[in-house]
C-alpha positions, 0 to 999 in steps of 0.5 A: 494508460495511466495507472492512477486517477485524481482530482485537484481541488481548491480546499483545505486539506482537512475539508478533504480528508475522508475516513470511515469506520468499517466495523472489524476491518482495519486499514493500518499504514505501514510505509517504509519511508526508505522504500517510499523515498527511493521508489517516488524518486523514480516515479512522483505519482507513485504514491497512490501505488505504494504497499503501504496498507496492511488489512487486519479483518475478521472473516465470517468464520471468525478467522481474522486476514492480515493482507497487503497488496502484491508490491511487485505486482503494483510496481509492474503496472506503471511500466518503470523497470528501476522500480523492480528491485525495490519491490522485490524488497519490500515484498520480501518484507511483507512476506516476513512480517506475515510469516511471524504472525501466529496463527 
């Protein structure tokens, strides 16, 4: 089974960007290009899995949650052992960046 969905389609790109706008969410993009280079080599449709999205939302109760997707969870699904360590990695980073934000 394949681990991502997608469709080509003939039409400029920017016809085919979609954004949206969700009120107190936001998704912000925080690629580590090394991480990302290493992991595509390895795999090259893995760019739709990479923990590259952090969200920043406020909660109902007026808490605000910084989340990333688990990278090595991710990893796992696309049944590639080699991708192992350097989730590991990044999950150890984004566990970091999430430890040193004050609350």
């Amino acid at each position: 089974m394949s681990y991502y969905i997608a469709r080509t389609v003939n039409r400029p790109f920017d016809a085919v960007m979609i954004g949206a706008d969700i009120g107190r969410y936001r998704i912000l993009g925080a690629c580590n290009p090394r991480f990302a280079h290493e992991a595509l080599l390895l795999e090259d449709k893995l760019g739709v899995l990479l923990p590259c999205n952090v969200i920043i939302r406020e909660a109902a109760d007026g808490r605000v949650e910084v989340a990333s997707i688990d990278p090595v969870t991710a990893m796992e699904r696309t049944g590639n052992p080699a991708l192992t360590s350097t989730a590991e990695e990044v999950r150890r980073s984004l566990s970091e960046m999430l430890s040193r934000i004050s609350g």
